[in-house]
N, C-alpha and C positions, 0 to 999 in steps of 0.2 A: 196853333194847329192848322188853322187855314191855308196861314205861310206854306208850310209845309205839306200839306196838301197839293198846292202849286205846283211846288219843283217834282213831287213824287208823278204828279202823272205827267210831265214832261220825262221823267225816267220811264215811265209806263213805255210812252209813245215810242220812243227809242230804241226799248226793248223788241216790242212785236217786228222789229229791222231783221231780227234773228231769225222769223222762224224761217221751216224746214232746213235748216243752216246747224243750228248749234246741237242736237237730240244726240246722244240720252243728255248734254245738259239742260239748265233751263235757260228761257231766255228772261237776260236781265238788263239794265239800263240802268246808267249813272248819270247824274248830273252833279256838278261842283259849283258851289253859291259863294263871292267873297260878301264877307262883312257888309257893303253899300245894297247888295240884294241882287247882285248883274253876277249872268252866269260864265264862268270863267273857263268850264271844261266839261264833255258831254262824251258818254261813251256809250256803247252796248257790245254783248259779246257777237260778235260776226260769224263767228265759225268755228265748229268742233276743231279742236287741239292748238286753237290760236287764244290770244291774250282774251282776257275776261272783260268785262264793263267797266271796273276798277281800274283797270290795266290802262283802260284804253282812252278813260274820263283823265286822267292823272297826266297822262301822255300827250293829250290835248291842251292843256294847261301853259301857257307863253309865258307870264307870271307866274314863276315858280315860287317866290316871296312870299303872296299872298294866301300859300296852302297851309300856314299856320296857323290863320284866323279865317278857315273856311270851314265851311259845311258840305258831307258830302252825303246825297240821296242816293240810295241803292236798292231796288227793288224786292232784291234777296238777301238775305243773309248773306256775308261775303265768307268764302269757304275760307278755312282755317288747316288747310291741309296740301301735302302735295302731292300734284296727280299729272296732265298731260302739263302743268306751269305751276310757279310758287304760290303758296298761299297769298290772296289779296290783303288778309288780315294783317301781315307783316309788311306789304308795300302801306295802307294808309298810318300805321304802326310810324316807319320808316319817314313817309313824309309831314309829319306830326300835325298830322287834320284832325283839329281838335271835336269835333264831331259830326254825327257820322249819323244816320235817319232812315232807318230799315222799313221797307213793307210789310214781308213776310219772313217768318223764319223758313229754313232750309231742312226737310225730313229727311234728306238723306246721312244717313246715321255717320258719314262721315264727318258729317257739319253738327246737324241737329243740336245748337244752342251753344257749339263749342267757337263756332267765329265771334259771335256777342260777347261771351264770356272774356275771349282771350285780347278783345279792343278794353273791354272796360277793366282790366287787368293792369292794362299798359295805361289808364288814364281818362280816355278817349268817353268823350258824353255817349251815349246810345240814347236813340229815343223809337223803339220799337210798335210798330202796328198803325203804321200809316198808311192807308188806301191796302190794307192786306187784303181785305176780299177781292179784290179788283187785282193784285198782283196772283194770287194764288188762284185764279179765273184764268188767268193769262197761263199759267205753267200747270193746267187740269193733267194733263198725260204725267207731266213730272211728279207733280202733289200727288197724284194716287198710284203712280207706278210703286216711290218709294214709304208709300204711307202705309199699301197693304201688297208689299212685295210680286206684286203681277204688274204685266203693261196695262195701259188704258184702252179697252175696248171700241173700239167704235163699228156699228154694223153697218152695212150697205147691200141695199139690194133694188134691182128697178121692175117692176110688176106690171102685168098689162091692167085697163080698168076691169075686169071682172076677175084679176084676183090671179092669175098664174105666171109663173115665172119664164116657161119658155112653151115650146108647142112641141107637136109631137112630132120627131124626129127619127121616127123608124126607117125613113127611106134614104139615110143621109141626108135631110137637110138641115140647113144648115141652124146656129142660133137664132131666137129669135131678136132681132133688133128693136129690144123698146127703146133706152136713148134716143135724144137727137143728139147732132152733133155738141151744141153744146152744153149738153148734159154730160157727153165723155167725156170733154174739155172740164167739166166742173171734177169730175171723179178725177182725172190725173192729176188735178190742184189737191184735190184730196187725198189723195195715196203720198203725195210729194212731201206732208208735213207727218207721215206715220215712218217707225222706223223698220216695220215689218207688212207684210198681204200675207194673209193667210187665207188657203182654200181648201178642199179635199181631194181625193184623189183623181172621185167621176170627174172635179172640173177639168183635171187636166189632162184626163186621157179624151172629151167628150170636147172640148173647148183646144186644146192646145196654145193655152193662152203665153205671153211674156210676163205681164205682171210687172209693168214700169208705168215708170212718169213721162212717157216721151211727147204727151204730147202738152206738156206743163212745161217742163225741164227742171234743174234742179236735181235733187239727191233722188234717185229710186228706191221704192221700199224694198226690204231682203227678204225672196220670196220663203212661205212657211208652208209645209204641205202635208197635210195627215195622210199617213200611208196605211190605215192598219191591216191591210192584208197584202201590203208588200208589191202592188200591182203597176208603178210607176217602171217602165223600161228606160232604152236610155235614147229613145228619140223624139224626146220631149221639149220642146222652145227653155221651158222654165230650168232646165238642166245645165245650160250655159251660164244662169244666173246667181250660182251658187245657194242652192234653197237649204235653210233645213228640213229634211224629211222628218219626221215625228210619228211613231208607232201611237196611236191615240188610245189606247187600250185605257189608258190611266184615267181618262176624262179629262172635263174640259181646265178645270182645278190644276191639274198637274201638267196639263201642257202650259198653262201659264204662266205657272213656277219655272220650267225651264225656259222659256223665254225669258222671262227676268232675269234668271243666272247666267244667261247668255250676252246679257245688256241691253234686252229689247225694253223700250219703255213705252211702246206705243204699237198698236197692233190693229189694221184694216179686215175687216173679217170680209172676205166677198164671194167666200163657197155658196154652194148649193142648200135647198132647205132644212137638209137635215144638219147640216154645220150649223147652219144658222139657229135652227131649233134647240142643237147643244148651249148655247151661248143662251139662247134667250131660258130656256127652260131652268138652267143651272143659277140663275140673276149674275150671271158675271160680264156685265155687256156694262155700256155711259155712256153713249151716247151711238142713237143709227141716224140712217138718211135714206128714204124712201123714196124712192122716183116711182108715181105712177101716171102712165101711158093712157092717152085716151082713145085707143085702139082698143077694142076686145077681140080676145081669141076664139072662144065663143067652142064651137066641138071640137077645135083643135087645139085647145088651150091642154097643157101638162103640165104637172106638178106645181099645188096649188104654193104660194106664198106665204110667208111664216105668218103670223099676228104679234104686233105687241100689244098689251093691253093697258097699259100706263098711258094716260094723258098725253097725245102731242106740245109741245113746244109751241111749232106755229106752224104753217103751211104758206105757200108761196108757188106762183107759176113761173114754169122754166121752158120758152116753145110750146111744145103742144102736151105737156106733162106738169104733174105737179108735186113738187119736192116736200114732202113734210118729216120735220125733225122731232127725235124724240130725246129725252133724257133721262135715264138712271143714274146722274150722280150730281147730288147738290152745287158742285160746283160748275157746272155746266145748266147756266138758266136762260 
């Protein structure tokens, strides 16, 4: 088991190459071990609708000979099905790797225990549940996207230090700037690995935001925007971005759901307080990030800032603010 320990978190390391790359898959990492213990092939998935880890570990391989008396580590369950490429299950199948060292299984129900199944069918050892907490740590958005059929939450919001979120703005002006710079450097690293922003509609008639990654780069999230009383026009930044609008009428529950049926596995909440208070009141939120500013607004301070009440995580300084994380969901510690 130590062995094997070994090479799974060299598959770990691998994996994390994927992210903001591969979403809604997960990211996984292969390594291939001959017989003497020296690694002979290493992969991870690179990017949505190219080769897998398997694909890419097998392909790496210069000694094609020696894949019948090797070992192959793979952080995920290898899918057993065909979707954007062939099932992996039938390439290690095909290249007769007589066994094969899973982290975690796969909940999406097109896998869920059918790629195990159908190696140890054809022969192949399996040896399942090595370093799984630490693989299914790594793919939190994937693991509870497809575990309880919604994306993975995560909140954000940045507060001045006494507590309000922006100032008052009766006269046009403008936002208040709590960030520093690099705190909106930190948020577009953050928006980069979700595969949806979602806001409400005050943000973006109030804000007239984009709602990208530009200054990260990488994939941009797909803007998401509760309209419930139909008030978004069409001279709006976020309107070139192709948004889903969403009537919220249903709550925070059902906009979820479609999200998910849309293919979103991961979802940036960064509206205003009362978006925010939907999420946090309804417990369907895992994880926020709290920027606060050591500026107070003081009688111009408006609308105060949500509260969580769950334990912080940790806390940390970023410039002149201070970041602290929270968690609602075990896999995220």
């Amino acid at each position: 088991m130590v062995v094997d320990e070994k090479y799974m978190r060299r598959a770990l390391e691998l994996a994390r190459h994927g992210m903001g790359q591969v979403s809604p898959n997960p990211m996984v990492g292969a390594v291939i071990v001959a017989p003497d213990g020296s690694i002979i092939g290493e992969g991870y998935h690179r990017r949505y609708g190219e080769g897998h880890a398997e694909v890419n570990a097998v392909a790496s391989v210069a000694q094609r000979s020696l894949l019948p008396d090797s070992t192959m580590y793979v952080t995920l369950e290898p899918c057993s099905h065909y979707g954007k490429t062939p099932p992996c299950t039938r390439l290690i199948i095909d290249c007769h790797i007589p066994r094969v060292v899973v982290g975690a299984g796969d909940p999406n129900e097109k896998v869920c225990g059918r790629g195990i199944a159908m190696l140890r069918e054809a022969g192949v050892e399996v040896v399942t549940g090595v370093l799984a907490e630490e693989s299914r740590r790594l793919n939190a958005a994937f693991i509870t996207a497809h575990s309880f059929h919604r994306p993975f939450v995560t909140l954000k919001w940045a507060q001045s230090a006494d507590g309000y979120l922006d100032v008052d703005r009766s006269d046009d002006i403008p936002a208040a700037a709590i960030s520093s710079p690099l705190g909106r450097l930190a948020v577009h690293r953050l928006r980069a690995v979700h595969d949806a922003i979602l806001v409400g509609s005050g943000t973006v008639i109030s804000d007239n935001p984009i709602l990208d990654s530009r200054l990260w780069g990488g994939r941009s999230p797909r803007p998401v925007v509760l309209d419930r009383r139909g008030r978004i026009g069409d001279n709006y930044r976020v309107l070139d971005r192709d948004p889903i609008i969403i009537d919220c009428h249903e709550g925070v529950a059902d906009v979820l759901a479609q999200l998910y049926r849309k293919g979103i596995s991961s979802v940036l909440v960064e509206g205003g307080a009362q978006v925010l208070r939907s999420f946090i009141d309804a417990g369907l939120w895992d994880f926020a990030r709290v920027e606060t500013s050591s500026v107070s607004f003081a009688s111009n301070g408006r609308v105060t800032a949500p509260v969580i009440t769950v334990p912080p995580m940790r806390a940390y300084p970023l410039d002149s603010s201070v970041i602290t994380l929270y968690s609602n969901n075990p896999l995220i510690v």
